[in-house]
C-alpha positions as CSV (number, residue, x, y, z in Angstrom):
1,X,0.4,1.9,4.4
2,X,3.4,2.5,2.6
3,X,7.2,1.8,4.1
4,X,10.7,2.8,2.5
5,X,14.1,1.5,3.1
6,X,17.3,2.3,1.1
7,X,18.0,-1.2,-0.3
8,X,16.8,-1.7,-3.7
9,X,16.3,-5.3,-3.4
10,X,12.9,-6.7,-3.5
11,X,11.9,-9.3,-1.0
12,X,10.6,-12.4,-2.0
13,X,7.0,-11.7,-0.3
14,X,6.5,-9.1,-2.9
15,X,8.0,-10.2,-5.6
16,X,5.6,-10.5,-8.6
17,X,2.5,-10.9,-6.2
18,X,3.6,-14.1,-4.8
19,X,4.7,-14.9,-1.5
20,X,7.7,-16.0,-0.1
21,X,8.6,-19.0,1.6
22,X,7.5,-19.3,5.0
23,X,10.3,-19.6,7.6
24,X,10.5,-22.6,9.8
25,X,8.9,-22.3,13.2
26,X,12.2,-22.2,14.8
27,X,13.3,-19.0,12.8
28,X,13.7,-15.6,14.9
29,X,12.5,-13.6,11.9
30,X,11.1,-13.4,8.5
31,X,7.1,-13.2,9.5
32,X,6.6,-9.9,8.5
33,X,5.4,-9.9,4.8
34,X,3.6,-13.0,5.8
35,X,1.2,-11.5,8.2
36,X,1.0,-8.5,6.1
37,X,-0.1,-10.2,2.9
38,X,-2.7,-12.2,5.1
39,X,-3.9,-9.4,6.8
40,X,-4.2,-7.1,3.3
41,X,-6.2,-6.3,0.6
42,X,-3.3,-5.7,-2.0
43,X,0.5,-5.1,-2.0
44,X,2.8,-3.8,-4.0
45,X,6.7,-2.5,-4.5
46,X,8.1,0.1,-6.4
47,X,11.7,0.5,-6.9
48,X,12.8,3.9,-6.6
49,X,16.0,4.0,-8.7
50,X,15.8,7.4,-10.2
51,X,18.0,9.7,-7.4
52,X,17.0,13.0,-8.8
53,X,13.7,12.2,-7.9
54,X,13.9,9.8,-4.4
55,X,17.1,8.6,-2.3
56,X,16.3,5.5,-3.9
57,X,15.8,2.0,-2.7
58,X,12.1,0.9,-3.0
59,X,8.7,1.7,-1.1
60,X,6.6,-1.5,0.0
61,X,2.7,-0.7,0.0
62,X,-0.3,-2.8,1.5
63,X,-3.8,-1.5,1.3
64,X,-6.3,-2.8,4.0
65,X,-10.1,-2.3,3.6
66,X,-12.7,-1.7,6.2
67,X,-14.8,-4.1,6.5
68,X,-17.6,-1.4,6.5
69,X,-16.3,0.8,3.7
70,X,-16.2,-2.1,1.2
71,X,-17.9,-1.6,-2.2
72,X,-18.3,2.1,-0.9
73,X,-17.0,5.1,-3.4
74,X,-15.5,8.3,-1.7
């Protein structure tokens, strides 16, 4: 799955495959990229910074395998 937003600015839970720091329990956001880099496979970021070619901004990925199509070619 793949999501875009206009900011350029990478978040931390992306950043160089590492994540983030987890926000205290007492936070009212900021949980996102956690439970999406502990539910997924492998994520990624690419910055779109060429506006010819996008609007810009960047485009967060995470891939999630099936548990039954693992190993399996298509």
């Amino acid at each position: 799955m793949g999501v875009w937003d206009g900011d350029w600015r990478v978040p931390s839970g992306f950043r160089e495959g590492k994540p983030g720091d987890v926000p205290p329990g007492d936070a009212e956001g900021g949980r996102g990229l956690h439970l999406v880099r502990a539910c997924a496979d492998a994520v990624g970021v690419s910055v779109l910074r060429e506006l010819g070619a996008s609007r810009g901004g960047k485009l967060l990925w995470a891939e999630c395998r099936r548990d039954d199509m693992a190993g399996k070619r298509h």
